[in-house]
Backbone as CSV, one residue per row, in Angstrom:
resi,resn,N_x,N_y,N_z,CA_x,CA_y,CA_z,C_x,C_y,C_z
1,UNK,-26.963,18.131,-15.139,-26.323,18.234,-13.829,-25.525,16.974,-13.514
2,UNK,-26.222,15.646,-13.674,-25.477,14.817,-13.634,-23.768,14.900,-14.343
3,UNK,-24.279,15.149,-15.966,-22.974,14.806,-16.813,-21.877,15.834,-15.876
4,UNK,-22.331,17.209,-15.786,-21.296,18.088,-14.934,-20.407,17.448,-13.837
5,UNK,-21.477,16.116,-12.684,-20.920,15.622,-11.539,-19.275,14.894,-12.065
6,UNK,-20.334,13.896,-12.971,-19.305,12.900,-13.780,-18.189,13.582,-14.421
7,UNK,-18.053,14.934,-14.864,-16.865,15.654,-15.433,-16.072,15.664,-14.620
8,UNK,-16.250,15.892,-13.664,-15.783,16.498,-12.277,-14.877,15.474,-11.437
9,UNK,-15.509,14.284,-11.659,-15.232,13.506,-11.205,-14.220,13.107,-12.282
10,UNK,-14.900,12.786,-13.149,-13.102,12.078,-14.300,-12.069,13.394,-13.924
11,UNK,-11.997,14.569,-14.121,-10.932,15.753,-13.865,-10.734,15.511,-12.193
12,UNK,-11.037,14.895,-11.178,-10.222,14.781,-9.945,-8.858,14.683,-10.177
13,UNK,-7.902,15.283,-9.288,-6.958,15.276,-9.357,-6.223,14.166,-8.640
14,UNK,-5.515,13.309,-8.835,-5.410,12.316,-7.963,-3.851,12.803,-6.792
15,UNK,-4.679,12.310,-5.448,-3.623,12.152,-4.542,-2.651,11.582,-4.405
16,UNK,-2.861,10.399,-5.160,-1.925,9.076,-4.965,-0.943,9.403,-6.102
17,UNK,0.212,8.297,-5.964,1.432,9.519,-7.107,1.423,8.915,-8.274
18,UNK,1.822,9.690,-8.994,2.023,8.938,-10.712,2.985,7.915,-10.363
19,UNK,3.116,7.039,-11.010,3.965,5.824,-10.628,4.816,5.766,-12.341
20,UNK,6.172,5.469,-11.284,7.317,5.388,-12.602,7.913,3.922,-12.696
21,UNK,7.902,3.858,-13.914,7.945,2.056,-13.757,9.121,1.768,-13.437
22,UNK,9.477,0.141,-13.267,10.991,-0.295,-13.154,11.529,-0.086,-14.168
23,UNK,10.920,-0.319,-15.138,11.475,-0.615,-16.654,12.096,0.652,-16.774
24,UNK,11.497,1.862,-16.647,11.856,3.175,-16.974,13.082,3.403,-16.603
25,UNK,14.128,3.640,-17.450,15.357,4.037,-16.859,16.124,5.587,-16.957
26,UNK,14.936,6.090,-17.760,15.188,8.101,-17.206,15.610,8.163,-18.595
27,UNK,15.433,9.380,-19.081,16.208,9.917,-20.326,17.887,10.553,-20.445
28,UNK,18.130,10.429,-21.120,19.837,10.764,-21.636,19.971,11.887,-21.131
29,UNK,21.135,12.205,-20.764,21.596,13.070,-20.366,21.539,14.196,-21.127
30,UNK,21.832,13.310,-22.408,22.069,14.941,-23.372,21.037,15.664,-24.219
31,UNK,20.226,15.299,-23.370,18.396,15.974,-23.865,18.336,17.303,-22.426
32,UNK,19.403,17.447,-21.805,19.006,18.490,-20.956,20.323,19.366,-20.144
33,UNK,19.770,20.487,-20.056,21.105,21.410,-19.377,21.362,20.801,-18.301
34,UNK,22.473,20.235,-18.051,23.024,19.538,-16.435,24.112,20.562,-15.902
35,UNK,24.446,20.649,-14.475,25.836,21.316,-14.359,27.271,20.531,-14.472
36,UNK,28.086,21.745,-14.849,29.000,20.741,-15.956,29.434,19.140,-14.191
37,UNK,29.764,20.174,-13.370,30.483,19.628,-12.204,29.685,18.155,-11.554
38,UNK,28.503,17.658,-12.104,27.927,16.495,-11.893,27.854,15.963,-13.149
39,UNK,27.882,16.046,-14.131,27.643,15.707,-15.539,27.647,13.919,-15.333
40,UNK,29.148,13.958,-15.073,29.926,12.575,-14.900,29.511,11.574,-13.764
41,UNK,28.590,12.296,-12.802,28.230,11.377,-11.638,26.662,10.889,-12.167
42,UNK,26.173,11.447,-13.259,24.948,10.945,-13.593,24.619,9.998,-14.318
43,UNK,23.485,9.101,-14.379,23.180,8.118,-14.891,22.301,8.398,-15.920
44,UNK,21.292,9.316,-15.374,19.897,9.372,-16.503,19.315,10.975,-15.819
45,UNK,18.654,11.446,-16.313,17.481,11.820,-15.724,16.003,11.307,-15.626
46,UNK,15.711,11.000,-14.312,14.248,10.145,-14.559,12.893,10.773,-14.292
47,UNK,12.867,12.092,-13.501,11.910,13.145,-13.762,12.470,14.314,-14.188
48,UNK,11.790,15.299,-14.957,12.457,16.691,-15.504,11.524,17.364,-14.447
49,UNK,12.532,18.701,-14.256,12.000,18.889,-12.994,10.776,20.022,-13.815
50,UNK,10.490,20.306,-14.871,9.251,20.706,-15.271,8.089,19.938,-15.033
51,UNK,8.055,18.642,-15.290,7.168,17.620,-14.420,6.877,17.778,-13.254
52,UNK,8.099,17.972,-12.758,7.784,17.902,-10.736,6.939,19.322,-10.606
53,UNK,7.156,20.490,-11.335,6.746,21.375,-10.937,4.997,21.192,-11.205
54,UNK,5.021,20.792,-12.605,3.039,20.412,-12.658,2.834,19.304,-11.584
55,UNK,3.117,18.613,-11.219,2.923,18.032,-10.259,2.684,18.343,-8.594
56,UNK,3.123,19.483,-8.588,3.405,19.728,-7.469,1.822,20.961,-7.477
57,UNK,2.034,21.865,-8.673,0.784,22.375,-8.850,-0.367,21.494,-8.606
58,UNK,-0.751,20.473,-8.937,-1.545,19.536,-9.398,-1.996,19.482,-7.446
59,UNK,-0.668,19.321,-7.374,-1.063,18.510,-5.665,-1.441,19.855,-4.770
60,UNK,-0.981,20.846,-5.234,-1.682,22.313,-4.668,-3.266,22.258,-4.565
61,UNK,-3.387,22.408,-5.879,-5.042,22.439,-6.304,-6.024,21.331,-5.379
62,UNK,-5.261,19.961,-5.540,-5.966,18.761,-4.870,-6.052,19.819,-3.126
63,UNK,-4.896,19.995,-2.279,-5.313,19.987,-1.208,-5.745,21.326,-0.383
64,UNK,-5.826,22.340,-1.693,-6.879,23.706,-1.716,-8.261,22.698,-1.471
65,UNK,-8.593,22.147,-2.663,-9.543,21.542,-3.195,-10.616,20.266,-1.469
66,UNK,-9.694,20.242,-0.946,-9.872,18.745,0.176,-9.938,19.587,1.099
67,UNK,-8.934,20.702,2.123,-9.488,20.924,3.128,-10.493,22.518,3.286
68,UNK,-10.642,22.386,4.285,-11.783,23.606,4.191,-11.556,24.295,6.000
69,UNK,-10.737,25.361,5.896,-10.004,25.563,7.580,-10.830,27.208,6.963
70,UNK,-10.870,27.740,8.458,-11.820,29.471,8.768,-10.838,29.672,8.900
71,UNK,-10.512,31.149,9.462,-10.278,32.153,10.257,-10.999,32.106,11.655
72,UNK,-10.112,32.143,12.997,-9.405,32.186,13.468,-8.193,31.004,13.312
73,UNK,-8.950,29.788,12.948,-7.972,28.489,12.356,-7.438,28.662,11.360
74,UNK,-6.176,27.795,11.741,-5.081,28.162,10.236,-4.781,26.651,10.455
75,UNK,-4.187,26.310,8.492,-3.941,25.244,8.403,-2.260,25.590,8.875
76,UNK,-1.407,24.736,9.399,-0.121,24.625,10.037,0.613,23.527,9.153
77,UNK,1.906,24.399,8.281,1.899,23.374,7.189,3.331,23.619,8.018
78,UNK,4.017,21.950,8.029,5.111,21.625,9.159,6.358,21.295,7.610
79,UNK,7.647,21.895,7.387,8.744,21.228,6.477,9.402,20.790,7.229
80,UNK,9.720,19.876,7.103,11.126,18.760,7.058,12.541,19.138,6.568
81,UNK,13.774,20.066,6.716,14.673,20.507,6.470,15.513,19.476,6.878
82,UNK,16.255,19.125,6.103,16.859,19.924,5.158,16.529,19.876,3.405
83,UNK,16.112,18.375,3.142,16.086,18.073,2.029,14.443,18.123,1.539
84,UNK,13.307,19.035,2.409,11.569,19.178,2.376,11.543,20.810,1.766
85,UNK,12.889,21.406,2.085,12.770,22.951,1.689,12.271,23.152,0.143
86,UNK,12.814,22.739,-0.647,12.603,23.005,-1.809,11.106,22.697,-2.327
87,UNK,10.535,21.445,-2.001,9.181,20.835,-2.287,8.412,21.807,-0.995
88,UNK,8.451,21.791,-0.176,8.033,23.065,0.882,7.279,24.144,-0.169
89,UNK,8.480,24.677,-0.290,8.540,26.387,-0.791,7.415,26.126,-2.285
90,UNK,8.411,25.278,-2.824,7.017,25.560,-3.941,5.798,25.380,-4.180
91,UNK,5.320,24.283,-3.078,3.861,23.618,-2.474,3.029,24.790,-2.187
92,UNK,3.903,25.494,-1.010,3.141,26.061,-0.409,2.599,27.579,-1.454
93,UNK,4.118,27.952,-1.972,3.710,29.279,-3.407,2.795,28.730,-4.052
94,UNK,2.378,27.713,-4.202,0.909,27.538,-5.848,-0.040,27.487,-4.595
95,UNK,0.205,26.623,-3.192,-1.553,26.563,-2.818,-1.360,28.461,-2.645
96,UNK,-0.910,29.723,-2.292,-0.950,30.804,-2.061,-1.606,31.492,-3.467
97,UNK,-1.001,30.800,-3.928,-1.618,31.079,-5.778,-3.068,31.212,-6.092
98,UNK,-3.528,29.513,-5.334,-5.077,29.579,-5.134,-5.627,30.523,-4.205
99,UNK,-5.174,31.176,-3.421,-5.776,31.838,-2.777,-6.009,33.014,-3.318
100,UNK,-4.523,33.869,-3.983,-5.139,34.707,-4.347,-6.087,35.153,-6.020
101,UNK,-6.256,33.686,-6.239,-7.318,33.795,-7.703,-8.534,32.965,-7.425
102,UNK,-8.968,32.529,-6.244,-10.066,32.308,-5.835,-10.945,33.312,-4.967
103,UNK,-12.261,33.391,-5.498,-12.990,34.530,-5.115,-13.923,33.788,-4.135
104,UNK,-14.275,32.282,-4.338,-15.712,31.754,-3.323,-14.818,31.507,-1.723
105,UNK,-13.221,30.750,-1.600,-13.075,30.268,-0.524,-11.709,30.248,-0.437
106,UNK,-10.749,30.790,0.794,-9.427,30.661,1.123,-8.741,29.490,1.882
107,UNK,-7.637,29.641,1.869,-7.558,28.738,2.839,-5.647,29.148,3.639
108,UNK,-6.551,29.618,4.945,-5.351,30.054,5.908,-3.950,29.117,6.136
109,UNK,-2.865,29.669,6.206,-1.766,28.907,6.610,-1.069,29.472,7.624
110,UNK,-0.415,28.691,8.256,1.347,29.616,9.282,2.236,28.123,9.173
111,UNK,3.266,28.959,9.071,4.288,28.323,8.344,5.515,27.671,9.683
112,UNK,5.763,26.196,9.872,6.472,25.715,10.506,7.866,24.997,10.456
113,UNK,8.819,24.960,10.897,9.953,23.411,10.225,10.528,23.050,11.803
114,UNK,11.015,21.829,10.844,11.564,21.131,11.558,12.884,20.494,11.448
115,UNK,13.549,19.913,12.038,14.742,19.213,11.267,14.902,17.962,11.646
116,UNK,15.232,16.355,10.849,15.678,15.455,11.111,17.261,15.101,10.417
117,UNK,17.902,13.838,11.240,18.928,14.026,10.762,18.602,13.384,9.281
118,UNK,20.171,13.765,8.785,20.181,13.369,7.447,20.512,12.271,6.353
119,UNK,20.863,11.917,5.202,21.259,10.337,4.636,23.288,10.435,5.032
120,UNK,23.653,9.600,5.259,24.889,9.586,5.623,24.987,8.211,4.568
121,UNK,26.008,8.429,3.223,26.332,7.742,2.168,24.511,6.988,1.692
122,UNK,24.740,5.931,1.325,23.396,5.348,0.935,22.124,4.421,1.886
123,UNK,22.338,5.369,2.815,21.053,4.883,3.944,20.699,5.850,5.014
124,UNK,19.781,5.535,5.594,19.037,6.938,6.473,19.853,6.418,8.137
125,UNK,20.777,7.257,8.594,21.060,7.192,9.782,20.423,7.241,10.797
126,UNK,19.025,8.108,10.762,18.284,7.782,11.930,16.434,8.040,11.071
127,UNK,16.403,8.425,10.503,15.333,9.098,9.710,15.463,9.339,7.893
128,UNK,14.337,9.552,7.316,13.989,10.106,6.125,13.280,11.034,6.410
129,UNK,13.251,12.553,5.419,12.558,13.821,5.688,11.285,13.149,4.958
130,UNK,9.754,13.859,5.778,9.310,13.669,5.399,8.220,14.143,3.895
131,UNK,9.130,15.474,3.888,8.293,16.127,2.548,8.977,15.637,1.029
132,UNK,10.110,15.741,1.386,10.528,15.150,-0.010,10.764,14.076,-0.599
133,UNK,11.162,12.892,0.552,10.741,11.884,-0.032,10.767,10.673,1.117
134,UNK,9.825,9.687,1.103,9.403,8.536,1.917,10.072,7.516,1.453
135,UNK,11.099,6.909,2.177,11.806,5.672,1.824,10.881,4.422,2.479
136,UNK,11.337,4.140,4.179,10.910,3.025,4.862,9.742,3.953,5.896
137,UNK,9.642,4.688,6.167,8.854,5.621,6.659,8.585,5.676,8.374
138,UNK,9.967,4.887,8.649,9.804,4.701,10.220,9.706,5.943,10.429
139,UNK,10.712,6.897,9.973,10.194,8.205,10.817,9.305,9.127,10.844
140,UNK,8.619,8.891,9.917,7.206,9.376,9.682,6.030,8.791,10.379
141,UNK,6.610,7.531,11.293,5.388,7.136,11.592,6.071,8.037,13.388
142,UNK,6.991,7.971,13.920,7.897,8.617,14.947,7.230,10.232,15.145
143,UNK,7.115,10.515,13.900,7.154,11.701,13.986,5.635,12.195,14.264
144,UNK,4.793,11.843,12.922,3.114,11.975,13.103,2.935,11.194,15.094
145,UNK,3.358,10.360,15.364,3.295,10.605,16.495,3.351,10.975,17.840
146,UNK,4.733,11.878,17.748,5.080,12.738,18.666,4.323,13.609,18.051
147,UNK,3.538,14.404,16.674,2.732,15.459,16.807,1.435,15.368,17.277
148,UNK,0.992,14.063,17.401,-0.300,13.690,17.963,-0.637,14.252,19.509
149,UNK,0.322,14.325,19.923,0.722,14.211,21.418,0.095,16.433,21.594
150,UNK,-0.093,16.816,20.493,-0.610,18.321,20.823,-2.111,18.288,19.993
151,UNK,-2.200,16.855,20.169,-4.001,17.088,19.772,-4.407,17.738,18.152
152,UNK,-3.515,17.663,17.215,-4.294,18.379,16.316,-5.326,17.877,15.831
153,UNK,-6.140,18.409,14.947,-7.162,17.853,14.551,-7.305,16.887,13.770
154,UNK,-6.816,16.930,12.733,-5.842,16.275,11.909,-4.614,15.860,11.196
155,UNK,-3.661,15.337,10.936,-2.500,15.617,10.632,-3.031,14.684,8.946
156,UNK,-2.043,15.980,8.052,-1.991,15.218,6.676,-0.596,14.951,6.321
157,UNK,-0.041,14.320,6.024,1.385,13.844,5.222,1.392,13.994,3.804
158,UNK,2.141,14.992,3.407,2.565,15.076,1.610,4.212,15.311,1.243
159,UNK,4.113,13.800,0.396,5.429,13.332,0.142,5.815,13.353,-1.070
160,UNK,6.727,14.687,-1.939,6.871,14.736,-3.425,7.411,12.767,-3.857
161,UNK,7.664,12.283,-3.003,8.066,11.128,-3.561,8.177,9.965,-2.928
162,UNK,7.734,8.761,-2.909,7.254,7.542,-2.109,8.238,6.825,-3.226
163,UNK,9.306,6.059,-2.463,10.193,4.924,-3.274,9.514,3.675,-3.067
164,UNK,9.673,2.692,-4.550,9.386,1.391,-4.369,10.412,0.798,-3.814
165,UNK,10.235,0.036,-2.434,11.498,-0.590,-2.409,11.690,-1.574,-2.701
166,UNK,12.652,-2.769,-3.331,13.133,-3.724,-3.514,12.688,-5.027,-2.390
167,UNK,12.940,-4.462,-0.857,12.240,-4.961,-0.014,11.243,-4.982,0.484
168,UNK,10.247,-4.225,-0.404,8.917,-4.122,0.451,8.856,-3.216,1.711
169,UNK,10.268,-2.876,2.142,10.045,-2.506,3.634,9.128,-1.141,3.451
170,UNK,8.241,-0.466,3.399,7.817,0.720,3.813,6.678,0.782,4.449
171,UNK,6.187,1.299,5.620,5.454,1.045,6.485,4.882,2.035,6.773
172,UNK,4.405,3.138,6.200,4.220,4.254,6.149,3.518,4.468,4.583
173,UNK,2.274,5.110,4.251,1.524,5.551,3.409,1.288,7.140,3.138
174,UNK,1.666,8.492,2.602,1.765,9.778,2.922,0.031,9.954,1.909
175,UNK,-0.569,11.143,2.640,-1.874,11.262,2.423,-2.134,11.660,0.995
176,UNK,-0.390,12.847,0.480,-0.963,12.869,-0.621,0.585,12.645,-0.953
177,UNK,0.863,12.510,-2.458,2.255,12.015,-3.205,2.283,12.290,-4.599
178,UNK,3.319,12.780,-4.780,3.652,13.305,-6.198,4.156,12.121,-7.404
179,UNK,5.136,11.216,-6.849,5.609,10.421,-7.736,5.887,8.954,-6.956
180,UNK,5.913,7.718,-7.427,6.298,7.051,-7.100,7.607,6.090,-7.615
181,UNK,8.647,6.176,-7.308,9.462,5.958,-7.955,10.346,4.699,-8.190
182,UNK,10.876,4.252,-8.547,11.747,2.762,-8.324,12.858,2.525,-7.374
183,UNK,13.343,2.060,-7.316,14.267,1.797,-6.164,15.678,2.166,-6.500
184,UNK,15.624,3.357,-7.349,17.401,3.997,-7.681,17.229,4.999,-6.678
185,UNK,19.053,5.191,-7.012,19.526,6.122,-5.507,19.498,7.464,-6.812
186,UNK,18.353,7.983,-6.148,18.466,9.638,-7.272,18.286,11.111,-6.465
187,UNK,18.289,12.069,-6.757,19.178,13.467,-6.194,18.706,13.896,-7.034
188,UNK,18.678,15.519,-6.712,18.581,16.674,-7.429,17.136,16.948,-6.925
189,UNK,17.112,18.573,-7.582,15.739,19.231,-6.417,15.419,19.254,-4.833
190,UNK,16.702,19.485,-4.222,17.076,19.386,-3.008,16.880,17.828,-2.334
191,UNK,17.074,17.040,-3.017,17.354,15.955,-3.081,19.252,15.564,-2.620
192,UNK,19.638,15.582,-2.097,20.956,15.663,-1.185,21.827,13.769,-1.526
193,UNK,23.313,13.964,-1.736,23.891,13.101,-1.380,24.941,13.322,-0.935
194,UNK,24.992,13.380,0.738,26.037,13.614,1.455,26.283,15.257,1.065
195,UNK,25.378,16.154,0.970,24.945,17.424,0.997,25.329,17.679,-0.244
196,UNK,25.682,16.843,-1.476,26.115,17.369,-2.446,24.878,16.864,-3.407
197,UNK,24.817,17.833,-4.652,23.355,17.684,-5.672,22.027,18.066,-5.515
198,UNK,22.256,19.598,-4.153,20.954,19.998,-3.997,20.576,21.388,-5.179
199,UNK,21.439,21.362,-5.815,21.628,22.429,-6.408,21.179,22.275,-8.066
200,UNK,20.804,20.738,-8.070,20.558,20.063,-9.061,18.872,20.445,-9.602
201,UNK,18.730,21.281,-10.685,17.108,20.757,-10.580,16.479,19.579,-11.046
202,UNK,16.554,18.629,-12.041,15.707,17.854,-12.404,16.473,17.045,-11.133
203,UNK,15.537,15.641,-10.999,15.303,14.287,-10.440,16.229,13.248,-11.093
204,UNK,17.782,13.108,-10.710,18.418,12.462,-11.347,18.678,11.206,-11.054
205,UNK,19.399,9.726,-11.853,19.768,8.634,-10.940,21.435,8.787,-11.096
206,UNK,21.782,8.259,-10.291,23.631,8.685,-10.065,24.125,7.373,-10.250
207,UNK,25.006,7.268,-10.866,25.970,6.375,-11.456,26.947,5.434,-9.961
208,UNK,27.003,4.040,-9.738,27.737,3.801,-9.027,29.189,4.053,-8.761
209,UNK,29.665,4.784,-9.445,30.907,5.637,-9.473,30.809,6.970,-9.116
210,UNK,29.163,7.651,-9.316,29.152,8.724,-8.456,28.810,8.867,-6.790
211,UNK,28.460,7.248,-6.627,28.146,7.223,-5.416,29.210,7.231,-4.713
212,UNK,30.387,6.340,-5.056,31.515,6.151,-4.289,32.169,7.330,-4.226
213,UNK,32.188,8.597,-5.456,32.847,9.754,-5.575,32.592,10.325,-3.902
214,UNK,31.582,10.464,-3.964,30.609,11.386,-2.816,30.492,10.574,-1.419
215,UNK,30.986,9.169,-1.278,30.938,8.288,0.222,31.496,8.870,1.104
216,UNK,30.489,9.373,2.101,31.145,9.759,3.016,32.683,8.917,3.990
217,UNK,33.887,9.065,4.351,34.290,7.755,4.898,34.006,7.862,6.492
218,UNK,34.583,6.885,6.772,34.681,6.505,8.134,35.341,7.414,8.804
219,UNK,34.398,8.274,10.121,35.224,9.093,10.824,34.701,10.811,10.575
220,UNK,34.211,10.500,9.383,33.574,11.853,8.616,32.252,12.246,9.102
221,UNK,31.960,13.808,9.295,30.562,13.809,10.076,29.267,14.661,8.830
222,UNK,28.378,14.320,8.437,27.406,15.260,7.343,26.483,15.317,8.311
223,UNK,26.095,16.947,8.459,24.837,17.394,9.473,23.987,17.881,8.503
């Protein structure tokens, strides 16, 4: 019985995110189908989005696994639109997964969003979404606290991606996290630059020539 505990315990799934080093600078381009129309704005690919997807499973299972909500209670899982849809949708399809191939225990949902504004060229104009990825996390801390304000019981934060920043600035910790990443400006998997590269699936880094391609200018409005 013991050795079983201890199995159990080494197979935990961890909350906290895989961490991608600095050093790591993504694989070649030409190890993977890209669309032709970004080809040239890319640098690397630094997650394949087959990764993100076990990952994202992974983080299903963990938070099947952690909470434990009845009937008449439902867990209230809140997206972040525009750039939370994609990590949203597929989060929520695998924990539904567990539900329907688990026979001892379910676990209820109803489905919510929200919208903050969006990145305007290479910085957050008023906010970062909070499902897909956590930069400086002011607005995550803005936000968990205007939801406080309706009493829930608990609020959990899950962020496919927590950036290292260069400055240290992030002030904000998400409960659970898929990846942790370095401090490149990367897109794809509804991952947005200046609304362009959501269409992208893997996790790409963009070339400083694709950034300027895509700068929004002065005078220009991205909602």
């Amino acid at each position: 019985m013991a050795n079983s505990s201890k199995n159990m315990e080494q197979h935990h799934i961890e909350s906290s995110p895989l961490v991608i080093q600095d050093s790591f600078e993504g694989y070649p381009l030409n190890y993977f189908n890209l669309p032709l129309h970004y080809r040239d704005d890319l640098k690397s690919v630094l997650i394949p989005y087959g990764l993100v997807q076990d990952r994202i499973e992974a983080l299903a299972s963990r938070i099947f696994s952690d909470l434990h909500i009845h009937i008449p209670e439902q867990l209230i899982c809140m997206c972040v639109l525009k750039g939370g849809y994609r990590f949203f949708s597929d989060l929520v399809s695998k924990i539904q997964n567990e539900n329907r191939l688990r026979n001892d225990r379910s676990l209820p949902m109803s489905l919510e969003f929200i919208r903050v504004r969006s990145y305007v060229n290479d910085r957050s104009t008023d906010a970062i979404d909070i499902i897909d990825i956590i930069d400086t996390g002011v607005t995550m801390v803005a936000l968990k606290k205007e939801l406080e304000k309706y009493n829930p019981k608990t609020i959990h934060v899950v962020s496919l991606f927590t950036k290292r920043r260069k400055d240290k600035k992030c002030i904000f910790k998400p409960d659970y996290s898929g990846f942790e990443v370095p401090d490149h400006f990367i897109v794809g998997y509804a991952l947005d630059y200046n609304e362009y590269f959501r269409d992208l699936e893997h996790i790409c880094v963009m070339k400083e020539s694709g950034i300027t391609k895509y700068k929004v200018q002065d005078g220009d409005k991205v909602e």
